[in-house]
C-alpha positions as YAML, in Angstrom:
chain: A
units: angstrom
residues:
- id: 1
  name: UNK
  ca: [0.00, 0.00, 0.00]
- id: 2
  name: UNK
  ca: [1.40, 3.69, -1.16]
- id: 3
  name: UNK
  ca: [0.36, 6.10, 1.23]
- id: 4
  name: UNK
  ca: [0.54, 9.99, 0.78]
- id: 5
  name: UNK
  ca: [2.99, 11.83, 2.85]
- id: 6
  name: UNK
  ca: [1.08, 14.45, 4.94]
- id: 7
  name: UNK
  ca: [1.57, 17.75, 4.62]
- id: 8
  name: UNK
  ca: [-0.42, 19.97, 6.29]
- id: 9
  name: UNK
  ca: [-2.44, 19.94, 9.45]
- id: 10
  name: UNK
  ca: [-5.70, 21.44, 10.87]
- id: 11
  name: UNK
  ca: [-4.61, 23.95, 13.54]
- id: 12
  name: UNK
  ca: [-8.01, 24.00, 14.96]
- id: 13
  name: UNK
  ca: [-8.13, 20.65, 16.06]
- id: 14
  name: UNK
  ca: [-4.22, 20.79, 17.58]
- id: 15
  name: UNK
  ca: [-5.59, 24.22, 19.47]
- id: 16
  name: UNK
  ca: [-8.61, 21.59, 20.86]
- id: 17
  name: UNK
  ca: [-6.49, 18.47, 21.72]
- id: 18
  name: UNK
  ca: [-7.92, 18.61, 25.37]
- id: 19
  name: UNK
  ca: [-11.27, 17.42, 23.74]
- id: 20
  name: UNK
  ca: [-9.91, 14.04, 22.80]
- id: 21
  name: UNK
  ca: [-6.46, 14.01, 25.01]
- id: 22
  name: UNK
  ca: [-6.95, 13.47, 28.71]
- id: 23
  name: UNK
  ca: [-6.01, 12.19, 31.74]
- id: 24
  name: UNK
  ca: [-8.48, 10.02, 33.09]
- id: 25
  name: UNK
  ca: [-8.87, 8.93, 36.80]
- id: 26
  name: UNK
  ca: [-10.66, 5.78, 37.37]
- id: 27
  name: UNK
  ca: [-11.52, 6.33, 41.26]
- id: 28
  name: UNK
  ca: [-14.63, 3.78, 41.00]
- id: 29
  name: UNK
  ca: [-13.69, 1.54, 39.09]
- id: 30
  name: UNK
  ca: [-10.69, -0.71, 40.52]
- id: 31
  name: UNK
  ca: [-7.55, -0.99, 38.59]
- id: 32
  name: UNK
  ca: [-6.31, -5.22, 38.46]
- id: 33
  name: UNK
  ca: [-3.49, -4.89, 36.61]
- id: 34
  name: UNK
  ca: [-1.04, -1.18, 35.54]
- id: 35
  name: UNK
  ca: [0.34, -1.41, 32.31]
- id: 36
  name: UNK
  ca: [3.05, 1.15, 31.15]
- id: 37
  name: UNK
  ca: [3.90, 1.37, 27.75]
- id: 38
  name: UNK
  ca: [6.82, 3.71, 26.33]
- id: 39
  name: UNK
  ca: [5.12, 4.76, 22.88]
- id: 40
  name: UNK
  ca: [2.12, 4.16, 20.48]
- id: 41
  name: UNK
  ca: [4.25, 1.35, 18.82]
- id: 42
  name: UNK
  ca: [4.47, -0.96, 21.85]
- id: 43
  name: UNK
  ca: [0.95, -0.95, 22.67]
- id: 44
  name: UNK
  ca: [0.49, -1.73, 18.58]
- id: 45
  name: UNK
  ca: [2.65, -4.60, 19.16]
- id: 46
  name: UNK
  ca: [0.70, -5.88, 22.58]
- id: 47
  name: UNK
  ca: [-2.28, -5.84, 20.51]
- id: 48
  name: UNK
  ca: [-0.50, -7.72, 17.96]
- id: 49
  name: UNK
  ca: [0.78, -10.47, 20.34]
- id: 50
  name: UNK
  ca: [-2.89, -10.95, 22.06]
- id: 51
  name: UNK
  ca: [-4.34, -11.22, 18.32]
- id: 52
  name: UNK
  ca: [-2.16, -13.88, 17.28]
- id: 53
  name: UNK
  ca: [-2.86, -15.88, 20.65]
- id: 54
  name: UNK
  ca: [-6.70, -15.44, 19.68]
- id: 55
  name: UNK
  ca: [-5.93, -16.48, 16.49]
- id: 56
  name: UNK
  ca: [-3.62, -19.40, 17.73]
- id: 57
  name: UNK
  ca: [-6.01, -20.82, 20.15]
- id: 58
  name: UNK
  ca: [-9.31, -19.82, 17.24]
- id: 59
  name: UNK
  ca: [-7.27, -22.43, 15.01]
- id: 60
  name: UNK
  ca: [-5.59, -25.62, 17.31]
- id: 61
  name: UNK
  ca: [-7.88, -24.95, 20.35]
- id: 62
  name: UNK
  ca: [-11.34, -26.62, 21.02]
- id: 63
  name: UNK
  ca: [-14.84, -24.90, 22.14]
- id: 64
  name: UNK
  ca: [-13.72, -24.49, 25.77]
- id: 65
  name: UNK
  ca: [-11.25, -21.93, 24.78]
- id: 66
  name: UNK
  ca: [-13.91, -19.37, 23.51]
- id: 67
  name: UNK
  ca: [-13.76, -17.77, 27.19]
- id: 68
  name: UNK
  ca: [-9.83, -16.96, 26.77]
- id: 69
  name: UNK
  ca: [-10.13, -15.78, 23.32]
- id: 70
  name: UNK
  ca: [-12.98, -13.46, 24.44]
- id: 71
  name: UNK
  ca: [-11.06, -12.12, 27.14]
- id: 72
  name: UNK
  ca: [-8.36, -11.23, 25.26]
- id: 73
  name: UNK
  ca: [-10.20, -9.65, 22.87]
- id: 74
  name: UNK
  ca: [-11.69, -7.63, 25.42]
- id: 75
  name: UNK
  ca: [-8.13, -6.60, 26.92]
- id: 76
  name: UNK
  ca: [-7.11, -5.76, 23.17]
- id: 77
  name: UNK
  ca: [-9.92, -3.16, 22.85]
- id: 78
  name: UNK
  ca: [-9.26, -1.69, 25.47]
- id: 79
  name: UNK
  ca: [-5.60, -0.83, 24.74]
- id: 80
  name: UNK
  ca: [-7.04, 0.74, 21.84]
- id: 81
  name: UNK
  ca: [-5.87, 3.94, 21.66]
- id: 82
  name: UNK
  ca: [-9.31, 5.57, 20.17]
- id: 83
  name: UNK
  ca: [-9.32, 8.80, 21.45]
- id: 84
  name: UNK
  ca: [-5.50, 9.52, 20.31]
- id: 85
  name: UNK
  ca: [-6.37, 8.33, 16.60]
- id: 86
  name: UNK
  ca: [-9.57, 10.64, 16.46]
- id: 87
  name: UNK
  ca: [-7.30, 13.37, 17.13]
- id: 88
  name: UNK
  ca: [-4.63, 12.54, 14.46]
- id: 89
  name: UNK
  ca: [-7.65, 11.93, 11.97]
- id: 90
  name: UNK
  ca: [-8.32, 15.39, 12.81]
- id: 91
  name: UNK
  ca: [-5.26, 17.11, 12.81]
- id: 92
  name: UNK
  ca: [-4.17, 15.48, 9.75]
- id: 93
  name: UNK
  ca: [-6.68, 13.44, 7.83]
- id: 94
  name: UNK
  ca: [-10.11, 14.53, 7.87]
- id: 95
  name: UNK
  ca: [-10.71, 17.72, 5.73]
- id: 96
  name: UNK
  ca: [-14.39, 17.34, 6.04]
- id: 97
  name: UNK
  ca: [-16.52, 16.31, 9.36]
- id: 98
  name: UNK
  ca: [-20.08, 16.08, 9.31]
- id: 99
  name: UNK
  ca: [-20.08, 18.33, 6.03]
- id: 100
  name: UNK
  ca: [-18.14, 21.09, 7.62]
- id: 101
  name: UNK
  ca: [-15.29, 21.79, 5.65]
- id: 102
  name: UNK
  ca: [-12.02, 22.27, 7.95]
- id: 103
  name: UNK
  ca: [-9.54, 24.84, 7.33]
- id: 104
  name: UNK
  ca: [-5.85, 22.81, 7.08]
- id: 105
  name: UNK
  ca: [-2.43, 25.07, 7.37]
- id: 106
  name: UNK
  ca: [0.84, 23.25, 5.25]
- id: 107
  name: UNK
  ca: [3.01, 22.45, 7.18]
- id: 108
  name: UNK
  ca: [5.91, 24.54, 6.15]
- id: 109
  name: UNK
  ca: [3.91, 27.18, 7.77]
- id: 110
  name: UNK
  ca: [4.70, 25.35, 11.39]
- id: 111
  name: UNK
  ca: [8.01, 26.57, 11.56]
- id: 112
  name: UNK
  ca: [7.37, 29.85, 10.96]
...
């Protein structure tokens, strides 16, 4: 797959990352296990790793092992990091949302 390099960005959206960027405090809800990841890339390859075991055990595993491959399908959504990719859709994909047309600066014009 070619992709297109990216070359501009929608200032807008950058100026609103608090809207999809947070920190979150889960105060009711008990935490079982912390997980610390160093970038975007290592949680990719968790996710990676907990797919293949769903696939692994979907192929050479028997009907028993439909309550392991559902949890870790559950643990793999939820390392999903949703709310960071809606915000890079926004600052550099999406040039239309909802038909509203969003204004996009090149970005050459960053280092200025």
């Amino acid at each position: 797959m070619k992709t297109q390099p990216i070359t501009e960005f929608n200032k807008d959206e950058l100026m609103n990352v608090s809207k999809f960027i947070q920190f979150s405090e889960y105060s009711s809800a008990p935490v079982v296990k912390h997980a610390t990841f160093q970038d975007f890339a290592c949680i990719g390859n968790t996710i990676n790793c907990i797919l293949s075991a769903i696939e692994i055990i979907g192929f050479t595993g028997n009907k028993e092992d439909l309550a392991i491959c559902g949890g870790l399908a559950e643990i793999a959504k939820k390392l999903l990091p949703s709310e960071e990719l809606e915000f890079l859709d926004k600052l550099l994909v999406e040039k239309e949302f909802l038909g509203e047309k969003r204004l996009f600066t090149p970005l050459q014009n960053l280092k200025q």
